[in-house]
Biopython code that builds the backbone (N, CA, C, O; Angstrom):
import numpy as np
from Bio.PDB.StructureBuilder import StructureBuilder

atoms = [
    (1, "UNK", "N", (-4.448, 15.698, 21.226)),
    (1, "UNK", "CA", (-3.176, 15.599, 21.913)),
    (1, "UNK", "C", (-2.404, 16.885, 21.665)),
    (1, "UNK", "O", (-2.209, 17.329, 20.534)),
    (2, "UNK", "N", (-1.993, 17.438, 22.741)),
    (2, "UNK", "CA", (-1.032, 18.592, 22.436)),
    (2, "UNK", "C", (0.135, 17.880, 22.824)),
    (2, "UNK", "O", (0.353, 16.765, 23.298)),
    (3, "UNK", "N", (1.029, 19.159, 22.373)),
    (3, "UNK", "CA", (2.828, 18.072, 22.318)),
    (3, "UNK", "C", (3.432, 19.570, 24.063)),
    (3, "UNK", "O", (2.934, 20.588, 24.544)),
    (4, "UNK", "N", (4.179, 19.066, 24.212)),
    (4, "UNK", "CA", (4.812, 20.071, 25.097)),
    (4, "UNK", "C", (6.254, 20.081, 24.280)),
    (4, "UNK", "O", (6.552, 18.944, 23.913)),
    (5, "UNK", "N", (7.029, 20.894, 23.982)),
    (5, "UNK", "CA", (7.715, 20.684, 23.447)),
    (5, "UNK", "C", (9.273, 21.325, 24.243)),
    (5, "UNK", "O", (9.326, 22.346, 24.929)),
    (6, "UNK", "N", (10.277, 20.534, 23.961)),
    (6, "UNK", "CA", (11.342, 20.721, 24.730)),
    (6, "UNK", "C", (12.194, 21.784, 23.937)),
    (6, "UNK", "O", (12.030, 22.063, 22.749)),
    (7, "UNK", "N", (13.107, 22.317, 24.767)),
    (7, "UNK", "CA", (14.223, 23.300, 24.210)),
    (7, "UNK", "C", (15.437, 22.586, 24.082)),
    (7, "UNK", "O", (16.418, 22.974, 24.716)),
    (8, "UNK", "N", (15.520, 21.312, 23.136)),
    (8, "UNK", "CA", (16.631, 20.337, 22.950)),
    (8, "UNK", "C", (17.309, 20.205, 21.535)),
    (8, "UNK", "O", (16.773, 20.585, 20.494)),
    (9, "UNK", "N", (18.198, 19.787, 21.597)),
    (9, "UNK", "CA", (18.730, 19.785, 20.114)),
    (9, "UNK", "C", (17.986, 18.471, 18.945)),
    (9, "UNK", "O", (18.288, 18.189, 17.786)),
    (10, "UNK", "N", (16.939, 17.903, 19.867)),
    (10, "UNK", "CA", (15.845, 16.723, 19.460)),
    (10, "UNK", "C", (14.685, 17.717, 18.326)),
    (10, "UNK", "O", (14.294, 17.440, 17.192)),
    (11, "UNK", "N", (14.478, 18.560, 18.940)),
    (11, "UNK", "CA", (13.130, 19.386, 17.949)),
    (11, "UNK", "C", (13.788, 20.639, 17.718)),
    (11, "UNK", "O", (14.316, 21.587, 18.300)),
    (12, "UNK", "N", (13.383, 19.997, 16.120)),
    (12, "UNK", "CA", (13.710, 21.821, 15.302)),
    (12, "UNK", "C", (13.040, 22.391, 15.155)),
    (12, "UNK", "O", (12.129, 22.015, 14.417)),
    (13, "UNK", "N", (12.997, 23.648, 15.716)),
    (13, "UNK", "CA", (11.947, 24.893, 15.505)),
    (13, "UNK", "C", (12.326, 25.768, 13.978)),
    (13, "UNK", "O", (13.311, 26.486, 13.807)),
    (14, "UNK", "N", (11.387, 25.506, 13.106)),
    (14, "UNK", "CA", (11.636, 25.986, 12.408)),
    (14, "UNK", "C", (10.276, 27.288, 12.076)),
    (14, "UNK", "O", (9.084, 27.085, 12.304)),
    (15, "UNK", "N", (10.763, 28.373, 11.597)),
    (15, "UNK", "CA", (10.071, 29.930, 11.779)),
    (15, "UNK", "C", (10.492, 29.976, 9.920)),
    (15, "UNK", "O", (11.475, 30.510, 9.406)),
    (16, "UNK", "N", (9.456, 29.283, 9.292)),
    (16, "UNK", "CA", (9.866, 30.680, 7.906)),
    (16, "UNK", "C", (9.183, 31.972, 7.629)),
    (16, "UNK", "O", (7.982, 32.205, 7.489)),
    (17, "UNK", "N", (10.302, 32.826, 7.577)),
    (17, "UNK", "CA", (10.016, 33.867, 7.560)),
    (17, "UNK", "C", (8.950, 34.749, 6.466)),
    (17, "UNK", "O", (8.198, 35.709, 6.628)),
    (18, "UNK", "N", (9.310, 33.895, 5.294)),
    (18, "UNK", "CA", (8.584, 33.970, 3.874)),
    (18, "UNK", "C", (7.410, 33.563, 3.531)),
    (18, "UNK", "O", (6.937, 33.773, 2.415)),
    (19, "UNK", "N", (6.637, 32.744, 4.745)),
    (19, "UNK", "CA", (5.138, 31.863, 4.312)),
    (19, "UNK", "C", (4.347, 32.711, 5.115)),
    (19, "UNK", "O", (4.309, 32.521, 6.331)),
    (20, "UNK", "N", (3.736, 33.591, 4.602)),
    (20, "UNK", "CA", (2.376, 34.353, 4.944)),
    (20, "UNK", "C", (1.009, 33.931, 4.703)),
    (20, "UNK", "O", (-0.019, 34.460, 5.125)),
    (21, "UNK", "N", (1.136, 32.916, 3.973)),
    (21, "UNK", "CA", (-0.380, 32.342, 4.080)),
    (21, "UNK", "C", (-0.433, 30.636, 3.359)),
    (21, "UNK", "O", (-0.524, 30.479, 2.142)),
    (22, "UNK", "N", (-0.368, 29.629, 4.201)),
    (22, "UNK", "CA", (-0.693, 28.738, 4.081)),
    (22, "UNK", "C", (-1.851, 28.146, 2.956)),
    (22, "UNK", "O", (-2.904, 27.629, 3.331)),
    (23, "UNK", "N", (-1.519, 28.291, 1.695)),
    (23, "UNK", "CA", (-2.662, 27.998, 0.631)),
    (23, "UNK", "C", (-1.997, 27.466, -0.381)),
    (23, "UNK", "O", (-0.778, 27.338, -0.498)),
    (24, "UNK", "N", (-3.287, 27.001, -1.491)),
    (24, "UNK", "CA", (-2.685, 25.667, -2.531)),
    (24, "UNK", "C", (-1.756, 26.890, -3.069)),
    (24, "UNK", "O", (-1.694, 28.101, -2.858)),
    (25, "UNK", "N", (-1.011, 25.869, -3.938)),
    (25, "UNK", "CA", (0.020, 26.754, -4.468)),
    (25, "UNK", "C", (0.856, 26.929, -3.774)),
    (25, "UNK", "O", (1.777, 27.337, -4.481)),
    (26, "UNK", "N", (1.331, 26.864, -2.260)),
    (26, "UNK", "CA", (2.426, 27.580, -1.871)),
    (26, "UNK", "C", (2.880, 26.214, -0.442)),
    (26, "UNK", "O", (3.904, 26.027, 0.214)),
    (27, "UNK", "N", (1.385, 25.453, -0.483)),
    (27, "UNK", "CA", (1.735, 24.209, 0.589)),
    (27, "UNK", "C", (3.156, 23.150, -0.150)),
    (27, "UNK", "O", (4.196, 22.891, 0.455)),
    (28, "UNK", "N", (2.854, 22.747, -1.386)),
    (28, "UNK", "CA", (3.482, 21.710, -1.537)),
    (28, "UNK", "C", (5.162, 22.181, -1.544)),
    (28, "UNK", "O", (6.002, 21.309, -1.322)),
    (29, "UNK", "N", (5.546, 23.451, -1.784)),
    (29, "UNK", "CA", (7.179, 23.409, -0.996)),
    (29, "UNK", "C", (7.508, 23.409, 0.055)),
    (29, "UNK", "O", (8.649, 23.225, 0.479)),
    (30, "UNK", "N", (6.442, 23.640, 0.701)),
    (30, "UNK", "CA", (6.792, 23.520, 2.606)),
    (30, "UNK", "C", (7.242, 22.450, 3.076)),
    (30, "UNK", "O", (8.249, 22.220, 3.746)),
    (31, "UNK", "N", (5.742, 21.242, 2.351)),
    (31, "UNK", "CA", (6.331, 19.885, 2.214)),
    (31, "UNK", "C", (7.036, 18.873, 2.069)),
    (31, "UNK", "O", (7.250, 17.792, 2.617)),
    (32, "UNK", "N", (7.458, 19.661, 0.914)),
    (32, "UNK", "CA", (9.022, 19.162, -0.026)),
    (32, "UNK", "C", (10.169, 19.316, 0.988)),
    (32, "UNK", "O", (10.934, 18.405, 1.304)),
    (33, "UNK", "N", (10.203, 20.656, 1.490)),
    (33, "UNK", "CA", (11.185, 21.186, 2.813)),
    (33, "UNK", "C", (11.251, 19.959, 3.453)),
    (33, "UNK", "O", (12.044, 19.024, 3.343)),
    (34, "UNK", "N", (9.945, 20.195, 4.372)),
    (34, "UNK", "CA", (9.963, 19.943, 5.947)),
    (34, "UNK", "C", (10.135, 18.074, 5.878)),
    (34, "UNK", "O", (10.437, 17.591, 6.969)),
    (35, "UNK", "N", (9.976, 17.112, 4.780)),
    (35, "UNK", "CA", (9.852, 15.958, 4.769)),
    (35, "UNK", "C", (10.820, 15.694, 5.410)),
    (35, "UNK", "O", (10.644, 15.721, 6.628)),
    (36, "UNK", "N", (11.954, 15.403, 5.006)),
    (36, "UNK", "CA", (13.284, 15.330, 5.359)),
    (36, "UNK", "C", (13.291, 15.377, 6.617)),
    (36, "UNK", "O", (13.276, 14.350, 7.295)),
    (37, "UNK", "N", (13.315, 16.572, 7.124)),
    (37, "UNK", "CA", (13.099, 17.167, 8.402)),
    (37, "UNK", "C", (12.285, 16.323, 9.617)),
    (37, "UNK", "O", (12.693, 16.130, 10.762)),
    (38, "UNK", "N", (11.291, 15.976, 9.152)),
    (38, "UNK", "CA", (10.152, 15.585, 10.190)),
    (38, "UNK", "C", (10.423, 14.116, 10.103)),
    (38, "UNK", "O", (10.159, 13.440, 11.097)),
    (39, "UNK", "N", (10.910, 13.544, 9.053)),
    (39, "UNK", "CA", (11.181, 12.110, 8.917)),
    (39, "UNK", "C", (12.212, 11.570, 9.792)),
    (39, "UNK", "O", (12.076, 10.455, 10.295)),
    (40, "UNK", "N", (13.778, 12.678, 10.113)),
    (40, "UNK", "CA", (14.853, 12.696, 10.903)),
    (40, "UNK", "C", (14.509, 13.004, 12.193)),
    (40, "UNK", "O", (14.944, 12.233, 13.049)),
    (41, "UNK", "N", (13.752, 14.055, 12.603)),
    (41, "UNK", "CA", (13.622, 14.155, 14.075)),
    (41, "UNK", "C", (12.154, 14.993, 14.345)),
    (41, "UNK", "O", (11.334, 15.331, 13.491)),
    (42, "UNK", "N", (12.120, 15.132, 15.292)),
    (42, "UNK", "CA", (11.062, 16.261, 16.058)),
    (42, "UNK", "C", (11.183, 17.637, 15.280)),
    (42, "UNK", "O", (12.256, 18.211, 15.095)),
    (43, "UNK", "N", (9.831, 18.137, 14.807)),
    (43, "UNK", "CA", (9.667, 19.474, 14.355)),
    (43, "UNK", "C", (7.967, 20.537, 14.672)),
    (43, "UNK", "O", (6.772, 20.430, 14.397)),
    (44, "UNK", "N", (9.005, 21.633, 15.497)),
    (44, "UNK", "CA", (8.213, 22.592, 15.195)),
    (44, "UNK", "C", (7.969, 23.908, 14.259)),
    (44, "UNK", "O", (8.553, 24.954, 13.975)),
    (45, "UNK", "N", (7.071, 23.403, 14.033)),
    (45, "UNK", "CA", (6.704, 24.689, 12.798)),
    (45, "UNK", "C", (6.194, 26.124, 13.393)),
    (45, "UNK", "O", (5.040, 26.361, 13.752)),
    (46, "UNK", "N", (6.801, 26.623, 13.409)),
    (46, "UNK", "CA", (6.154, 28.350, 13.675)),
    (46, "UNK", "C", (5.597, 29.000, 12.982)),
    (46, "UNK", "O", (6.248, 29.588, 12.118)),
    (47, "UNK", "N", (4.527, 29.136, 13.034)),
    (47, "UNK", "CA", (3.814, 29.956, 11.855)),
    (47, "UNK", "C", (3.408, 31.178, 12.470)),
    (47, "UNK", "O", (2.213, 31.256, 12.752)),
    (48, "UNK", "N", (4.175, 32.190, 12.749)),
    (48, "UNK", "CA", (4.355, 33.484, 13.966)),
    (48, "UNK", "C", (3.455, 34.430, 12.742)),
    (48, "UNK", "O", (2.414, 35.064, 12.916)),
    (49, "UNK", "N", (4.388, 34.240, 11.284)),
    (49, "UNK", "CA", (4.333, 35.168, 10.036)),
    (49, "UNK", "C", (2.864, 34.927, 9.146)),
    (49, "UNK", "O", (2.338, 35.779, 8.430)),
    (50, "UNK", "N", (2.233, 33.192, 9.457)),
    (50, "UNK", "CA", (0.699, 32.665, 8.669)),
    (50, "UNK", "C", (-0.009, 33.350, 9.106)),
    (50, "UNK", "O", (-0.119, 33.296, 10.331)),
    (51, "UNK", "N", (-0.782, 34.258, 8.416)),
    (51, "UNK", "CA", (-1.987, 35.003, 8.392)),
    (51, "UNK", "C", (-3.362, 34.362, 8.001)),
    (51, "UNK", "O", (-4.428, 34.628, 8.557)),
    (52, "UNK", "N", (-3.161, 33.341, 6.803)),
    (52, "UNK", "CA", (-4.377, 32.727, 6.032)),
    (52, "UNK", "C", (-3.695, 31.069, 5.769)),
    (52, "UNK", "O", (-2.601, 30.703, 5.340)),
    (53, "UNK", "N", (-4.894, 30.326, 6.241)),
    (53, "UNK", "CA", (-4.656, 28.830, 5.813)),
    (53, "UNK", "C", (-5.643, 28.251, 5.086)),
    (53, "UNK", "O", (-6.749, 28.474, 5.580)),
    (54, "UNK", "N", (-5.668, 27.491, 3.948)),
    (54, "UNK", "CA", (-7.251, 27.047, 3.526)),
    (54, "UNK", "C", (-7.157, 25.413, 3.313)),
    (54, "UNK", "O", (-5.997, 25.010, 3.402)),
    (55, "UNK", "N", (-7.578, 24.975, 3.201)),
    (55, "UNK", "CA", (-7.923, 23.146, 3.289)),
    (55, "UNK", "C", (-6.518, 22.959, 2.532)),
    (55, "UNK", "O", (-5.712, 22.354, 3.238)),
    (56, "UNK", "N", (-6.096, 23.276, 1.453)),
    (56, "UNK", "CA", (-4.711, 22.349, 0.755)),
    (56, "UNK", "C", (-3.283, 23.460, 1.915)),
    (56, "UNK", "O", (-2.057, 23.508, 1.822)),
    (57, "UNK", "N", (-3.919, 23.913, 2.538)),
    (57, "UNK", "CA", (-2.442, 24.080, 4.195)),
    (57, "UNK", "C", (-2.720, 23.678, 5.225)),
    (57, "UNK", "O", (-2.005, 23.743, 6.224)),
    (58, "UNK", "N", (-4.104, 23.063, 5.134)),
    (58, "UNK", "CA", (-4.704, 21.814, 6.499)),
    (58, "UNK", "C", (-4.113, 20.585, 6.230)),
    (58, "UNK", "O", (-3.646, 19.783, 7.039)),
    (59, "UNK", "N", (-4.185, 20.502, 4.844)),
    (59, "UNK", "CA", (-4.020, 18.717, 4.276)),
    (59, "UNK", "C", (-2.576, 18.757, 4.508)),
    (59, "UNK", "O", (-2.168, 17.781, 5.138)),
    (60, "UNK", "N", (-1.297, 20.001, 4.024)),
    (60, "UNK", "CA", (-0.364, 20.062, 4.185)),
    (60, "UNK", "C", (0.531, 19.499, 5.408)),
    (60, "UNK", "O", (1.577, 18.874, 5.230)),
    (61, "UNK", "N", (-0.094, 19.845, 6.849)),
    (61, "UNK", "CA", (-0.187, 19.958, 7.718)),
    (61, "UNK", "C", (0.244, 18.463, 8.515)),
    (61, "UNK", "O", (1.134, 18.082, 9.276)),
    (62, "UNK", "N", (-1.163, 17.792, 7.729)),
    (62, "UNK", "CA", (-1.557, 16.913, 8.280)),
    (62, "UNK", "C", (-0.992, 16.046, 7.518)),
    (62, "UNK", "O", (-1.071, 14.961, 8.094)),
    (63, "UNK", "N", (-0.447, 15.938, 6.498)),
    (63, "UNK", "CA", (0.573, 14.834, 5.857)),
    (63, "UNK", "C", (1.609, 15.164, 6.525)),
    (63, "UNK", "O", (2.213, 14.101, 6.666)),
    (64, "UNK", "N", (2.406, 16.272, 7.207)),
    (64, "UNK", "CA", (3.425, 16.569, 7.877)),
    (64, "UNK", "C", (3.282, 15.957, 9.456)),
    (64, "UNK", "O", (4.128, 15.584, 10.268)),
    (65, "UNK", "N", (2.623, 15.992, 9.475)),
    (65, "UNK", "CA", (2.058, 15.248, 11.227)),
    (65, "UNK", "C", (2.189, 13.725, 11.234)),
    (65, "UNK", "O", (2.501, 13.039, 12.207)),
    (66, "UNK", "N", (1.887, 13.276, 9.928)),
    (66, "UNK", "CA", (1.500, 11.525, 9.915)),
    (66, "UNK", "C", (2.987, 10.957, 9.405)),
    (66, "UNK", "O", (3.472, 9.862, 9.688)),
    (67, "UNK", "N", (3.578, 12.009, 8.571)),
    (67, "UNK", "CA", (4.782, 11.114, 8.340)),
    (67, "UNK", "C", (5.994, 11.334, 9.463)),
    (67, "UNK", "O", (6.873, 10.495, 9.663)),
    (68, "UNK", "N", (5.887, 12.618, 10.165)),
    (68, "UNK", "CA", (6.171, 12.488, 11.428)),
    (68, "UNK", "C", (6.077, 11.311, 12.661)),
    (68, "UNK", "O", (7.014, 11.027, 13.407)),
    (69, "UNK", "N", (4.972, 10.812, 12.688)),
    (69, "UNK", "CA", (4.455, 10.152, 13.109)),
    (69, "UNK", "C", (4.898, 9.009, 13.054)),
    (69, "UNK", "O", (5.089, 8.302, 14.043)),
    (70, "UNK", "N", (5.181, 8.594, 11.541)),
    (70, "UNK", "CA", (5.533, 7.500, 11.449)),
    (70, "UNK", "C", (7.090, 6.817, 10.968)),
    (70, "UNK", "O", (7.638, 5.819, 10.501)),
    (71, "UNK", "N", (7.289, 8.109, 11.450)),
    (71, "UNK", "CA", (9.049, 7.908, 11.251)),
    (71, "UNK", "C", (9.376, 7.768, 12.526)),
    (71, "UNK", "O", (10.502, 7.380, 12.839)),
    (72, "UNK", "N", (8.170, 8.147, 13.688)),
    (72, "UNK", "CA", (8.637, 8.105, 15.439)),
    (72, "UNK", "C", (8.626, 9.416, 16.145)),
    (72, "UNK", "O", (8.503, 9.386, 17.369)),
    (73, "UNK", "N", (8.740, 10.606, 15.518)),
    (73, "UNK", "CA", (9.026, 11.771, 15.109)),
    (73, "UNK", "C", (7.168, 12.550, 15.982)),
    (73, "UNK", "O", (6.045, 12.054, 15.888)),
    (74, "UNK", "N", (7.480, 13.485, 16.522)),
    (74, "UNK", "CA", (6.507, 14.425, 16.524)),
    (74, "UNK", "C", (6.666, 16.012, 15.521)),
    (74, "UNK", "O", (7.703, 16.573, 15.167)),
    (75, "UNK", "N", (5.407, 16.359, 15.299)),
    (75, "UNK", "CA", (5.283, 17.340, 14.824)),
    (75, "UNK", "C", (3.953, 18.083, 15.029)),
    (75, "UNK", "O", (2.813, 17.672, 14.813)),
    (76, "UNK", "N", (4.508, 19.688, 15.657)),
    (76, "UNK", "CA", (3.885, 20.107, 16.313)),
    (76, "UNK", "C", (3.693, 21.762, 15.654)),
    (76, "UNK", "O", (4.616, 22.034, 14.887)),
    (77, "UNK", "N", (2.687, 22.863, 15.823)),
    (77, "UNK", "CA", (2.383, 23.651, 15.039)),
    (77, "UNK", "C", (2.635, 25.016, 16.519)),
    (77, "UNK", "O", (1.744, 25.095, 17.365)),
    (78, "UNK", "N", (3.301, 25.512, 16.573)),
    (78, "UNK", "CA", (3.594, 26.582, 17.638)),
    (78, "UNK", "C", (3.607, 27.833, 16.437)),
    (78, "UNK", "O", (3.894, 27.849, 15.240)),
    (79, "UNK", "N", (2.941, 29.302, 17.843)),
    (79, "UNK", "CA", (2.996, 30.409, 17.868)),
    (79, "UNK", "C", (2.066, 31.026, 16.881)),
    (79, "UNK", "O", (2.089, 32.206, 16.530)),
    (80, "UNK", "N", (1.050, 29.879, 16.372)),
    (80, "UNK", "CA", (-0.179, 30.235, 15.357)),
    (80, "UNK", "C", (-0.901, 31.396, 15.635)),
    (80, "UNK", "O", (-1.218, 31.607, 16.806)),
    (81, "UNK", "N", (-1.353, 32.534, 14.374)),
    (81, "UNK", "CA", (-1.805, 33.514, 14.472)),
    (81, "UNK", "C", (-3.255, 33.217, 15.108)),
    (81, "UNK", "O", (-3.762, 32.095, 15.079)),
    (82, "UNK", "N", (-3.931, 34.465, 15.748)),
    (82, "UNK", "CA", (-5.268, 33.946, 16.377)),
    (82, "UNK", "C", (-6.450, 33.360, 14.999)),
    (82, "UNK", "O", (-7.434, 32.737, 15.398)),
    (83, "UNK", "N", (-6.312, 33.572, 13.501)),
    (83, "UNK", "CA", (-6.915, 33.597, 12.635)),
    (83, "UNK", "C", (-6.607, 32.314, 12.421)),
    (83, "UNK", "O", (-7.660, 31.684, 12.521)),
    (84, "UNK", "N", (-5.570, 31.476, 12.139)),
    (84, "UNK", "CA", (-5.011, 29.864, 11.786)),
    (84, "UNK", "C", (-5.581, 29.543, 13.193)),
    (84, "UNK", "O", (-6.397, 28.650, 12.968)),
    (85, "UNK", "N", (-5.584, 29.778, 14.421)),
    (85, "UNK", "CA", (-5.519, 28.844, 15.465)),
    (85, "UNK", "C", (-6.979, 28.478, 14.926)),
    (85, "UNK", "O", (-7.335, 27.447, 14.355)),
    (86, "UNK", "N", (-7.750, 29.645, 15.276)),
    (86, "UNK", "CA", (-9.508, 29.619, 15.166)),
    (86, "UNK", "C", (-9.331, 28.651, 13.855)),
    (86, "UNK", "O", (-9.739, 27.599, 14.347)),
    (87, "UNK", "N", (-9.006, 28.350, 12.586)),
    (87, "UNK", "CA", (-9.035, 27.494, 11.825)),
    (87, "UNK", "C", (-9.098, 25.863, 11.814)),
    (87, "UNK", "O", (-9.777, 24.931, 11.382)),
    (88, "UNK", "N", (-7.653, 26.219, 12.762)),
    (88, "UNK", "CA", (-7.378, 24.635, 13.665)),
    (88, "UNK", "C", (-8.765, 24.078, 14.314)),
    (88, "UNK", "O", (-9.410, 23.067, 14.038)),
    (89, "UNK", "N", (-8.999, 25.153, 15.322)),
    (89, "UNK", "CA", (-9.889, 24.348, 16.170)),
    (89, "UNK", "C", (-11.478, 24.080, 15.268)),
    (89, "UNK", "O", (-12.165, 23.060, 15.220)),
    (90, "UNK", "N", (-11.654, 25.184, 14.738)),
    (90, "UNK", "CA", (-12.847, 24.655, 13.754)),
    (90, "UNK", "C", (-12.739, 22.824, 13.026)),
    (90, "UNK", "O", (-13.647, 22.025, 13.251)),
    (91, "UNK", "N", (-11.689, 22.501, 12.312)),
    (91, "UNK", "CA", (-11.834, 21.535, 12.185)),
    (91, "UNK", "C", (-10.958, 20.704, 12.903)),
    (91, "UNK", "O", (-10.341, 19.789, 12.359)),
    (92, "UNK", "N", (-10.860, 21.017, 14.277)),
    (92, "UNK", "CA", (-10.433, 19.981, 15.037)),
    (92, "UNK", "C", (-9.069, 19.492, 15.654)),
    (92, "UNK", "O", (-8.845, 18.800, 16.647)),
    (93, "UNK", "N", (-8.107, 20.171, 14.594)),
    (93, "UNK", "CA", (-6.954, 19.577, 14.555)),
    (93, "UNK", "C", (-5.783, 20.508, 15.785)),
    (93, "UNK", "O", (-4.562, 20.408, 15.901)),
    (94, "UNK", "N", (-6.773, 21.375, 16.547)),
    (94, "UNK", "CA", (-5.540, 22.487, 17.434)),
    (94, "UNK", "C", (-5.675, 21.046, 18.311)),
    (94, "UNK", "O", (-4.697, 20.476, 17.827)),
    (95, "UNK", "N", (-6.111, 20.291, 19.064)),
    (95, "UNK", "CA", (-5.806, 18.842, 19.864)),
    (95, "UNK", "C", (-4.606, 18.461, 19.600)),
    (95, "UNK", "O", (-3.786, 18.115, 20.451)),
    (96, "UNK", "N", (-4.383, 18.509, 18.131)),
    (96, "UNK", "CA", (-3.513, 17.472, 17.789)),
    (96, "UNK", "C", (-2.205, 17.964, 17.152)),
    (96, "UNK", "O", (-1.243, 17.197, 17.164)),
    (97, "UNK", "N", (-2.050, 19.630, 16.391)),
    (97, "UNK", "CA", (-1.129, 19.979, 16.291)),
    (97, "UNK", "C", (-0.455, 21.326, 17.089)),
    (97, "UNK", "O", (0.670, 21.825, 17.037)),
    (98, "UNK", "N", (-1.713, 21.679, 17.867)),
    (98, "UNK", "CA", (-0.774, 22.919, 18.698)),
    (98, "UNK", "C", (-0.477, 22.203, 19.475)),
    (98, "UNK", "O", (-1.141, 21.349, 20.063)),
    (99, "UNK", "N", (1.332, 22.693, 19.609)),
    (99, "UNK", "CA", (2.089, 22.593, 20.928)),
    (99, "UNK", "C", (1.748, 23.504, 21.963)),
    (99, "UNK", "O", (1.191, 24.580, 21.742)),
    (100, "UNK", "N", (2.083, 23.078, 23.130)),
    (100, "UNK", "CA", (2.562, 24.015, 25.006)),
    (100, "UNK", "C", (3.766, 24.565, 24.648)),
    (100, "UNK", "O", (4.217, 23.746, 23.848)),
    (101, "UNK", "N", (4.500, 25.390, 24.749)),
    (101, "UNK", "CA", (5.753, 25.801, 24.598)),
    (101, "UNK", "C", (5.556, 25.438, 26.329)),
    (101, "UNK", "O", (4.525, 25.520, 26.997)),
    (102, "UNK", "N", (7.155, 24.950, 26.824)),
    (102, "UNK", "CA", (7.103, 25.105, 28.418)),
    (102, "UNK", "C", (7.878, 26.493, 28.846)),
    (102, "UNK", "O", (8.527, 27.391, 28.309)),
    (103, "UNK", "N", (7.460, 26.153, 29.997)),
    (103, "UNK", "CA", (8.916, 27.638, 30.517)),
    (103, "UNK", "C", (10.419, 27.057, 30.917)),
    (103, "UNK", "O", (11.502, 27.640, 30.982)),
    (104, "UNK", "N", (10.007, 25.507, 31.186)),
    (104, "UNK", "CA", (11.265, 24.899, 31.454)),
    (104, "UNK", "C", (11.863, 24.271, 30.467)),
    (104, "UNK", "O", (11.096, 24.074, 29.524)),
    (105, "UNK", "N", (13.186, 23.786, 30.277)),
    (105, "UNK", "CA", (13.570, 23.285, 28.927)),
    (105, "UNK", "C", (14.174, 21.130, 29.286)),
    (105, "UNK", "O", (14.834, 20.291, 28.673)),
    (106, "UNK", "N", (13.509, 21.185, 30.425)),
    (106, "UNK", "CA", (13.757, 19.806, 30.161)),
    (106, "UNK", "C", (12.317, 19.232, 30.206)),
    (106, "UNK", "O", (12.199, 18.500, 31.189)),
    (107, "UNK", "N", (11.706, 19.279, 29.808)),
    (107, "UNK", "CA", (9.979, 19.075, 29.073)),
    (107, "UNK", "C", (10.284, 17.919, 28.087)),
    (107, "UNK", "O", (11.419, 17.612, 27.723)),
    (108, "UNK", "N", (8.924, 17.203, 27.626)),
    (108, "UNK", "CA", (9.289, 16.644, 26.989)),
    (108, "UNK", "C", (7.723, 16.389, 26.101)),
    (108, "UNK", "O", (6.632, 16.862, 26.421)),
    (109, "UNK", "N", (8.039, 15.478, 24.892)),
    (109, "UNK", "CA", (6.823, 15.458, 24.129)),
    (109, "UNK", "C", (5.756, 14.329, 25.032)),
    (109, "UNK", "O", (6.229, 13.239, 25.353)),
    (110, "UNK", "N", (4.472, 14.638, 25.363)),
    (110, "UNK", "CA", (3.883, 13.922, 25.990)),
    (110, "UNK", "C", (2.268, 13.657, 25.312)),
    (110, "UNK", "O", (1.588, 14.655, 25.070)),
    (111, "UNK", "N", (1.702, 12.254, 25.022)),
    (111, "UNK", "CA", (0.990, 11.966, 24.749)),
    (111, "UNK", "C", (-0.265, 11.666, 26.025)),
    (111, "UNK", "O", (-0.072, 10.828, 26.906)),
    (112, "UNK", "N", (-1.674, 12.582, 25.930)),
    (112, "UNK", "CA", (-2.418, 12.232, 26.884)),
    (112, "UNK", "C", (-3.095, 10.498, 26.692)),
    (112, "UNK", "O", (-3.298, 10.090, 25.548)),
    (113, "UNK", "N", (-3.400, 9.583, 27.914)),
    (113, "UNK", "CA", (-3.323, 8.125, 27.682)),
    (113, "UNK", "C", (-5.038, 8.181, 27.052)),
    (113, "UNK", "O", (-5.277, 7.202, 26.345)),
    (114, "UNK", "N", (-6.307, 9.229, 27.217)),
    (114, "UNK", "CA", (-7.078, 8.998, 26.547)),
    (114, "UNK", "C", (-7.228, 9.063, 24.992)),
    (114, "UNK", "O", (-8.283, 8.718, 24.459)),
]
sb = StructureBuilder()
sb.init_structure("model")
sb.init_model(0)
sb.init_chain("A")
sb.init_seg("    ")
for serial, (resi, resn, name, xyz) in enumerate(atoms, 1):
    if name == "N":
        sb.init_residue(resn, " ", resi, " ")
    sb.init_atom(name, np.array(xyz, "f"), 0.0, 1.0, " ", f" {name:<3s}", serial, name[0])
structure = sb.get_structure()
């Protein structure tokens, strides 16, 4: 599932500027952050600045997606370097956490029905 994601005051795009590489050691404050966050509303994560991700910034990821999830909440992974995307799709997960950015801003998060 990709998300399309709207230009609304519903999803926060959040860009840290300071996370250059998604790895143990440096996942679990992202976490700590973004909980809050993803639990209250819609979040996108920009990872414009992630260069390197390794399984404990996959798992990161993906606990950020599910508690999203289950607060009602989407969470979606925009503007991934070509090195993280290729990561994603290796194990699967660009389906499910890369967003569409649209060109229009009344878009909305859309789940495909398969």
């Amino acid at each position: 599932m990709n998300c399309i994601l709207p230009n609304t005051a519903d999803t926060l795009r959040i860009a840290p500027e300071d996370l250059h590489e998604l790895v143990r050691g440096l996942e679990q404050p992202l976490v700590e952050r973004l909980t809050p966050l993803v639990r209250s509303q819609s979040v996108a994560l920009d990872l414009t600045h992630v260069e390197r991700i390794d399984a404990a910034g996959i798992s990161a990821l993906i606990s950020l997606y599910g508690l999203a999830q289950k607060a009602g909440n989407e969470f979606a992974i925009v503007n991934a370097s070509p090195r993280v995307r290729e990561i994603l799709s290796l194990v699967g997960l660009d389906r499910i956490l890369t967003a569409v950015q649209p060109a229009r801003t009344d878009c909305r998060f859309v789940q495909p029905a398969a």
